[in-house]
Biotite code that builds the C-alpha atoms (Angstrom):
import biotite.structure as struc

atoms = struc.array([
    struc.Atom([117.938, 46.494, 21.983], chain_id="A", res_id=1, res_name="UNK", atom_name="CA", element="C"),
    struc.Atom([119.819, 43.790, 24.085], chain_id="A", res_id=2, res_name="UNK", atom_name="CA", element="C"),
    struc.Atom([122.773, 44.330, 21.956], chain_id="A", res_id=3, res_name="UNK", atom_name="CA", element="C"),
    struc.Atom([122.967, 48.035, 22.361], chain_id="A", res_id=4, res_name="UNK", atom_name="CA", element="C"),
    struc.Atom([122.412, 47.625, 26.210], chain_id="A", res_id=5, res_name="UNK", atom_name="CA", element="C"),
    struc.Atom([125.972, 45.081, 26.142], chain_id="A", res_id=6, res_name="UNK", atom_name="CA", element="C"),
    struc.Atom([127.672, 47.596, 24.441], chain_id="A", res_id=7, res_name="UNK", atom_name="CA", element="C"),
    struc.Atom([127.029, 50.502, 26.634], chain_id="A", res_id=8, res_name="UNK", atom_name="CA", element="C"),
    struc.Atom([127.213, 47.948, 29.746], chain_id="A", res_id=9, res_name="UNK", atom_name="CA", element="C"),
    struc.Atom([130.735, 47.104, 27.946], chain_id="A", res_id=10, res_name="UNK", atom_name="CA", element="C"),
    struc.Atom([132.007, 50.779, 27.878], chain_id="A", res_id=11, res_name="UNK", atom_name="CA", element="C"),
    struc.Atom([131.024, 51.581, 30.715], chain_id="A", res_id=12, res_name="UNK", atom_name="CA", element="C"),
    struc.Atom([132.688, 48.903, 32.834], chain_id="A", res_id=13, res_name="UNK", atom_name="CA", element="C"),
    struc.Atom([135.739, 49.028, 30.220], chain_id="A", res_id=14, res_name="UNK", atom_name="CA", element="C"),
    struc.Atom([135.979, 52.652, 31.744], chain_id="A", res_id=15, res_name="UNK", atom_name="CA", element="C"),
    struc.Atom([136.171, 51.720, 34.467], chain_id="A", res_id=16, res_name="UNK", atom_name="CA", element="C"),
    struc.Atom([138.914, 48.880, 34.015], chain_id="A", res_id=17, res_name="UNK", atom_name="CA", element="C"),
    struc.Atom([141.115, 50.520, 31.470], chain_id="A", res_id=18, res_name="UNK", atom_name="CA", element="C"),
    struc.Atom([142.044, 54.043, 33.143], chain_id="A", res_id=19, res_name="UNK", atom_name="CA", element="C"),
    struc.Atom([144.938, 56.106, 32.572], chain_id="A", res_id=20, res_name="UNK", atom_name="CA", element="C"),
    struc.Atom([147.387, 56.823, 35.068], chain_id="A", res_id=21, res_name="UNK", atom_name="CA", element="C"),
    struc.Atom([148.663, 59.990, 35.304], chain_id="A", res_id=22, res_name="UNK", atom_name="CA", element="C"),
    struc.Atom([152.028, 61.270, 36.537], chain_id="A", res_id=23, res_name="UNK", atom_name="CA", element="C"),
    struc.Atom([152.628, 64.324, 38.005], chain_id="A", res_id=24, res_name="UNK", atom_name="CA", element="C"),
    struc.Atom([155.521, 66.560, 37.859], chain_id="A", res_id=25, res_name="UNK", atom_name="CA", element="C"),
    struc.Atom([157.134, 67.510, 40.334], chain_id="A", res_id=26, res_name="UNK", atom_name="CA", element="C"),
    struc.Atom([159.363, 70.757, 39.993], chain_id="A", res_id=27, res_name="UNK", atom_name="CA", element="C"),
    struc.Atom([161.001, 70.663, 42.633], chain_id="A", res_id=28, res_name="UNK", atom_name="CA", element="C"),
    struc.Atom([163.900, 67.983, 42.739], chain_id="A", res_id=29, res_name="UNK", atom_name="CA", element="C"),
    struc.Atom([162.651, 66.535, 46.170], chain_id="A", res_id=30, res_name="UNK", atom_name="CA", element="C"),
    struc.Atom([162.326, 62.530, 46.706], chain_id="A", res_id=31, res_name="UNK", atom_name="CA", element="C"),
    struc.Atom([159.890, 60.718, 47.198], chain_id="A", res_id=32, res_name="UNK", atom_name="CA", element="C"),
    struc.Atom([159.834, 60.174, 50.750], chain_id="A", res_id=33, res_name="UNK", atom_name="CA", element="C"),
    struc.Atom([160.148, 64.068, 50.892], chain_id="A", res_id=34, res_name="UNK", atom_name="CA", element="C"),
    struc.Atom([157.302, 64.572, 48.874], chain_id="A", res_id=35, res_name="UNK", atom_name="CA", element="C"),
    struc.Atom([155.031, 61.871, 51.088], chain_id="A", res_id=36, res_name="UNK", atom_name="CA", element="C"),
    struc.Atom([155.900, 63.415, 54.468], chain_id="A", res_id=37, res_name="UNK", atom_name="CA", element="C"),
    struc.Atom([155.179, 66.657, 53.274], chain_id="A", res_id=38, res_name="UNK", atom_name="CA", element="C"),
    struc.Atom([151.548, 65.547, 52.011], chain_id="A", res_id=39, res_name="UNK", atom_name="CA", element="C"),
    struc.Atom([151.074, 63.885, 55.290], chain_id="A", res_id=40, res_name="UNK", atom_name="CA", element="C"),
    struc.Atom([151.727, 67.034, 57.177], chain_id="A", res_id=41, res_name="UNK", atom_name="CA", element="C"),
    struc.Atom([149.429, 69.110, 54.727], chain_id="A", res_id=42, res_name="UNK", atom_name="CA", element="C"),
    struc.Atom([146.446, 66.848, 55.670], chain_id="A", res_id=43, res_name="UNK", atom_name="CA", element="C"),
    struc.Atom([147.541, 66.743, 59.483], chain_id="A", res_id=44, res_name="UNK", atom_name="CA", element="C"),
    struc.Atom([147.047, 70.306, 59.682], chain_id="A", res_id=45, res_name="UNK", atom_name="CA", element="C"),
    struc.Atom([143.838, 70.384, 57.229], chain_id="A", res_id=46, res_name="UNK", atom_name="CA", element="C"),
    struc.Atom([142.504, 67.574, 59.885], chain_id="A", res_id=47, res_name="UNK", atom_name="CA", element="C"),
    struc.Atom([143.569, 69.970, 62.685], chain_id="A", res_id=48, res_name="UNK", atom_name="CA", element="C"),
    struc.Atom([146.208, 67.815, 64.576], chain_id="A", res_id=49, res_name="UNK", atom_name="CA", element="C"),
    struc.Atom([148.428, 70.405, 64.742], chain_id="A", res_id=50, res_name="UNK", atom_name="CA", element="C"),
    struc.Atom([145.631, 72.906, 66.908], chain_id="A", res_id=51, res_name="UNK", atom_name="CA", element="C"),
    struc.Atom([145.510, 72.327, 70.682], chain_id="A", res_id=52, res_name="UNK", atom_name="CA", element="C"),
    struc.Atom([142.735, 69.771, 71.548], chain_id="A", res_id=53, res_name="UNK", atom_name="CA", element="C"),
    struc.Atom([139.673, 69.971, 71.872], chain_id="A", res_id=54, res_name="UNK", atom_name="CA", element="C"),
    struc.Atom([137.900, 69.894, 75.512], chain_id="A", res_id=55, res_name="UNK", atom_name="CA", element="C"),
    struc.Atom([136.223, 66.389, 76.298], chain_id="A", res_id=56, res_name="UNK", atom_name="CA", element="C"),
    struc.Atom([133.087, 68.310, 77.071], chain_id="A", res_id=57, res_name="UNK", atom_name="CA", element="C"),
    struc.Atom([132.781, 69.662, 73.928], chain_id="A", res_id=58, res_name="UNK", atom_name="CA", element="C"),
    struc.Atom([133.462, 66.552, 72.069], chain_id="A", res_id=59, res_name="UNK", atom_name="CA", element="C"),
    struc.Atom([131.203, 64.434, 74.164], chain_id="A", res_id=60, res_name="UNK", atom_name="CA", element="C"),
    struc.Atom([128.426, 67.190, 73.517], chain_id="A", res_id=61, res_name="UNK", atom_name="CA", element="C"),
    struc.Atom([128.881, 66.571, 69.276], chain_id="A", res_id=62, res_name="UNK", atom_name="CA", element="C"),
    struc.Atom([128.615, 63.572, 69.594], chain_id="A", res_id=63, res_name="UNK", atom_name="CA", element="C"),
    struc.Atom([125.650, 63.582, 71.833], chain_id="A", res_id=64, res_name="UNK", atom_name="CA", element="C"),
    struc.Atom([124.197, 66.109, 69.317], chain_id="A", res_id=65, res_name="UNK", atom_name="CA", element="C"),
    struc.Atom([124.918, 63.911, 66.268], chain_id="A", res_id=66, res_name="UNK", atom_name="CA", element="C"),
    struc.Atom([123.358, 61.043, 67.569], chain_id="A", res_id=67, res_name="UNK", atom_name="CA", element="C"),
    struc.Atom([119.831, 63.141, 68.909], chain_id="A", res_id=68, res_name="UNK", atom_name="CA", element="C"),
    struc.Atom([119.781, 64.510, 64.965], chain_id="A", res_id=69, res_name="UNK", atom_name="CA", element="C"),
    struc.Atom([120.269, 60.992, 63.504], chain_id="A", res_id=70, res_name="UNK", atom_name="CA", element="C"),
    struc.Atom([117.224, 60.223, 66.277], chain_id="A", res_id=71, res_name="UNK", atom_name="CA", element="C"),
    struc.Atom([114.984, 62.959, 65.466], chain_id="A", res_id=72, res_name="UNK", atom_name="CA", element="C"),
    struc.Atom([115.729, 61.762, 61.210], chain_id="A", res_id=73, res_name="UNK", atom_name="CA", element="C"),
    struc.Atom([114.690, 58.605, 62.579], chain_id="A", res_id=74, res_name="UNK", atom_name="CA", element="C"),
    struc.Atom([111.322, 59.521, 63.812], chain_id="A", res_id=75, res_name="UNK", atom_name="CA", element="C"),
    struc.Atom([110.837, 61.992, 60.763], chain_id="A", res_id=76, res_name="UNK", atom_name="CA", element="C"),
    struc.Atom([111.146, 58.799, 58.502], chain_id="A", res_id=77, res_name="UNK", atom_name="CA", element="C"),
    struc.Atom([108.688, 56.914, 61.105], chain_id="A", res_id=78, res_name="UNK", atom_name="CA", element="C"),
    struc.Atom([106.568, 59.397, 60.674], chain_id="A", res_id=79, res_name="UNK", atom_name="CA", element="C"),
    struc.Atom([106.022, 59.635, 56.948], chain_id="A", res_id=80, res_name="UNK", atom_name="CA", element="C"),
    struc.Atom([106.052, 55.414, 57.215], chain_id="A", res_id=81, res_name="UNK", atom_name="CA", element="C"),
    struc.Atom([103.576, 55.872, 59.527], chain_id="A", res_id=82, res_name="UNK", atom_name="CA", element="C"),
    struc.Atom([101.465, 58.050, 56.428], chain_id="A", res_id=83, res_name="UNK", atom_name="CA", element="C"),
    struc.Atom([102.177, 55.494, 53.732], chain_id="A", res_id=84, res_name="UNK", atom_name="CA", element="C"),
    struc.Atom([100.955, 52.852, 56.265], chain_id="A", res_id=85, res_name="UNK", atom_name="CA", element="C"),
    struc.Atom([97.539, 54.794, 56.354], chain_id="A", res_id=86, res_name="UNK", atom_name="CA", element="C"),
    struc.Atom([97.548, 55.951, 52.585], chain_id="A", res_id=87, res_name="UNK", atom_name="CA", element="C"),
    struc.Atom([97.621, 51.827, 51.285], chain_id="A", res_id=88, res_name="UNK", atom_name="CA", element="C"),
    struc.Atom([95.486, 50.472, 54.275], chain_id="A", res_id=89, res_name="UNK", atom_name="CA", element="C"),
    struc.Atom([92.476, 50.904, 52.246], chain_id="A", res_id=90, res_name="UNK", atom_name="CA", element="C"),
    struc.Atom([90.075, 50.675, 55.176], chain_id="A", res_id=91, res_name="UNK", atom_name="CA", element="C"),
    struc.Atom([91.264, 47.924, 56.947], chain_id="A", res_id=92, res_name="UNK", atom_name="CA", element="C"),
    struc.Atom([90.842, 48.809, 60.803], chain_id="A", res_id=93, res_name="UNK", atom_name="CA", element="C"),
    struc.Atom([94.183, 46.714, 61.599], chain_id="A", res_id=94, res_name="UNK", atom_name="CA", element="C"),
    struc.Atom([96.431, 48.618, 59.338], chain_id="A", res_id=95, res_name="UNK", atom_name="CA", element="C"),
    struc.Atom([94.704, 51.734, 59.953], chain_id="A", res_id=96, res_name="UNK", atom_name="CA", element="C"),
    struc.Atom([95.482, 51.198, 63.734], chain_id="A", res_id=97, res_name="UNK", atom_name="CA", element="C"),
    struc.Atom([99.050, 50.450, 62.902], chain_id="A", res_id=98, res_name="UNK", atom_name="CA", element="C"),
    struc.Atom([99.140, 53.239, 61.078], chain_id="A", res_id=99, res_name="UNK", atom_name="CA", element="C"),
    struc.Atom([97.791, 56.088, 64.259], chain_id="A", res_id=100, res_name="UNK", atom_name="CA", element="C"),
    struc.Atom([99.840, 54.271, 66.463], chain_id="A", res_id=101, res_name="UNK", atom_name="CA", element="C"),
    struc.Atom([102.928, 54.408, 64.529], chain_id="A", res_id=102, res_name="UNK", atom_name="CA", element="C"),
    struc.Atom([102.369, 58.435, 63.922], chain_id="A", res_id=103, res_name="UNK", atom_name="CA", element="C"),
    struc.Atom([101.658, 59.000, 67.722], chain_id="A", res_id=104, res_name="UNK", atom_name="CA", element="C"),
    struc.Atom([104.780, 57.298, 68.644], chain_id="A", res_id=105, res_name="UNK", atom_name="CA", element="C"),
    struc.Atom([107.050, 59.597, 65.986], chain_id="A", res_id=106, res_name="UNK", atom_name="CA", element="C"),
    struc.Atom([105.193, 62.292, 67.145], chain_id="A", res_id=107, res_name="UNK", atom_name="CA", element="C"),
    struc.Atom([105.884, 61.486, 70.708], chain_id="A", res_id=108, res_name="UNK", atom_name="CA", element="C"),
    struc.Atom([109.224, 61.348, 69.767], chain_id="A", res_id=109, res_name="UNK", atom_name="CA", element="C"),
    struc.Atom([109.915, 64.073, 68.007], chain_id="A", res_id=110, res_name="UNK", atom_name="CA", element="C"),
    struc.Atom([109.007, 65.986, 71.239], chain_id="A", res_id=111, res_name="UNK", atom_name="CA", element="C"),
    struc.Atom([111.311, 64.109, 73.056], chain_id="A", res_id=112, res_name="UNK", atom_name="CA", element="C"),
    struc.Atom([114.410, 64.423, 70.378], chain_id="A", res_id=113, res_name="UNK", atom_name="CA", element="C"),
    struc.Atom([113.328, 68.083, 70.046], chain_id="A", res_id=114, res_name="UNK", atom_name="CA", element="C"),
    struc.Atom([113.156, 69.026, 73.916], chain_id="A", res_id=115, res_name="UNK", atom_name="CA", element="C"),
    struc.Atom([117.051, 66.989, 74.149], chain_id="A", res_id=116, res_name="UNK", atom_name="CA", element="C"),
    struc.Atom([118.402, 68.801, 71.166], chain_id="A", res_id=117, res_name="UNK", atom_name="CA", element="C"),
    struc.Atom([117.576, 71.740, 72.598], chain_id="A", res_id=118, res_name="UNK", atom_name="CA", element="C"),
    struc.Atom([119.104, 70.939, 76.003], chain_id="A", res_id=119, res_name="UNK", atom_name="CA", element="C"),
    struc.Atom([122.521, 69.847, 74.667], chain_id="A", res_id=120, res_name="UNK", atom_name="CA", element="C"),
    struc.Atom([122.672, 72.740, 72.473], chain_id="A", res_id=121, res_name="UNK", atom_name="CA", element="C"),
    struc.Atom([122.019, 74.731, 75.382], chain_id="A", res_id=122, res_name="UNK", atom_name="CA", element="C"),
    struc.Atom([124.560, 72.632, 77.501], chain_id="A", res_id=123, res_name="UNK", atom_name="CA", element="C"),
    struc.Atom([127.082, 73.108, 74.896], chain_id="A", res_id=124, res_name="UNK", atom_name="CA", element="C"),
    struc.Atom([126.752, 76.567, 74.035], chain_id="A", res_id=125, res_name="UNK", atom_name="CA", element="C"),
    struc.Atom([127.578, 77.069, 77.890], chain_id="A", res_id=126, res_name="UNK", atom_name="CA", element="C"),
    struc.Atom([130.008, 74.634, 77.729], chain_id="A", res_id=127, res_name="UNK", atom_name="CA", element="C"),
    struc.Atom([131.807, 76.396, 75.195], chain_id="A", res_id=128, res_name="UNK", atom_name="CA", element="C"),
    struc.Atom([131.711, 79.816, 77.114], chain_id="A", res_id=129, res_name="UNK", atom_name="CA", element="C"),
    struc.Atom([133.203, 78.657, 80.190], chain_id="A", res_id=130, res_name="UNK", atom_name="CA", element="C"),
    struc.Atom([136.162, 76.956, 78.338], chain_id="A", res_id=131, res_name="UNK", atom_name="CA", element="C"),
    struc.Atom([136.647, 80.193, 76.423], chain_id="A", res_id=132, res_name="UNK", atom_name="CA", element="C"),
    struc.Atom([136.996, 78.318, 72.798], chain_id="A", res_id=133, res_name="UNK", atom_name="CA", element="C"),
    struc.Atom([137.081, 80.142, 70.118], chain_id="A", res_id=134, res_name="UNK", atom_name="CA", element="C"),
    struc.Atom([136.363, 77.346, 67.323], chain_id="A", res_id=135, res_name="UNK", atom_name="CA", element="C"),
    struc.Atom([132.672, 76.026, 67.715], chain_id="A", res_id=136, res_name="UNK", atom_name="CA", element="C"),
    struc.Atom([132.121, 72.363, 68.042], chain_id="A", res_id=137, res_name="UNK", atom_name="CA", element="C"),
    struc.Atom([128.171, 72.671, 67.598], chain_id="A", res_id=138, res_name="UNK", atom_name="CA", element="C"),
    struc.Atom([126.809, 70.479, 64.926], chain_id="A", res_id=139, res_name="UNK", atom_name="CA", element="C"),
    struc.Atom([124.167, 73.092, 63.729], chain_id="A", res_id=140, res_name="UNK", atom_name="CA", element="C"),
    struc.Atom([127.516, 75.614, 62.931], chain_id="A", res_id=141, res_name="UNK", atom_name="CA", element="C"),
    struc.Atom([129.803, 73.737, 61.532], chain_id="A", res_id=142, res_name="UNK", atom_name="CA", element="C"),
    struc.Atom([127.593, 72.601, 58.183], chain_id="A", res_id=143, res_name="UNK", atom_name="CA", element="C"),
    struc.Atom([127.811, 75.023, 56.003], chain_id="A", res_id=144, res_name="UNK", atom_name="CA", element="C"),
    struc.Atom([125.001, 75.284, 53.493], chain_id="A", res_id=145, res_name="UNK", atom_name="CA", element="C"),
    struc.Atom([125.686, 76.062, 49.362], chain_id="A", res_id=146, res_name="UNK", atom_name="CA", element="C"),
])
């Protein structure tokens, strides 16, 4: 069994050492440095470098949204520590007081990241009408679910 578990650990990492490289070809009789400008300004303009910028409001209120979502995933994962805490305390009043503790302060939170998600989006969304920009910046809007 150890044997068999070298081998596929040796294939695998041989895969990984021993690629192919592969060449592309290039129709077009263009050089290289042609060819390398060209991809930079293909991913300048997928990056959006090329667009006007953005307005510093707008930017400042992603970010501030990004950062209250990571908080409010913070408190959700608080939270369910907070169950797993009272799930293996087993009776003991220390843990179990760790444990309602723990919850009240996601909880508390939660109502906190909730009530300042819901101001910046506000904030933004107003934001965003009095500049008169057409591309959203809102966090909610711009992932786009399968």
């Amino acid at each position: 069994m150890k044997v068999f578990l070298y081998i596929i650990m040796g294939i695998v990492v041989s895969s990984f050492l021993f690629t192919s490289i592969v060449y592309t070809v290039n129709d077009e009789k263009t050089s290289i440095k042609d060819a390398a400008v060209n991809q930079l300004n293909v991913g300048a303009k997928e990056a959006g470098y090329g667009e006007n910028p953005q307005d510093p409001r707008l930017v400042v209120n992603t970010i501030v949204m990004f950062f209250v979502s990571l908080f409010g995933s913070i408190m959700t994962l608080l939270f369910v520590y907070a169950g797993y805490l009272f799930l293996t305390s087993h009776g003991e009043e220390s843990k179990l007081t760790t444990a309602r503790q723990t919850a009240q302060a996601a909880v508390i939170g939660l109502i906190i990241v909730l009530f300042a998600y819901s101001i910046a989006y506000f904030v933004g969304k107003r934001a965003q009408e009095i500049t008169g920009t057409g591309k959203t910046t809102m966090l909610l809007e711009t992932i786009h679910y399968i």
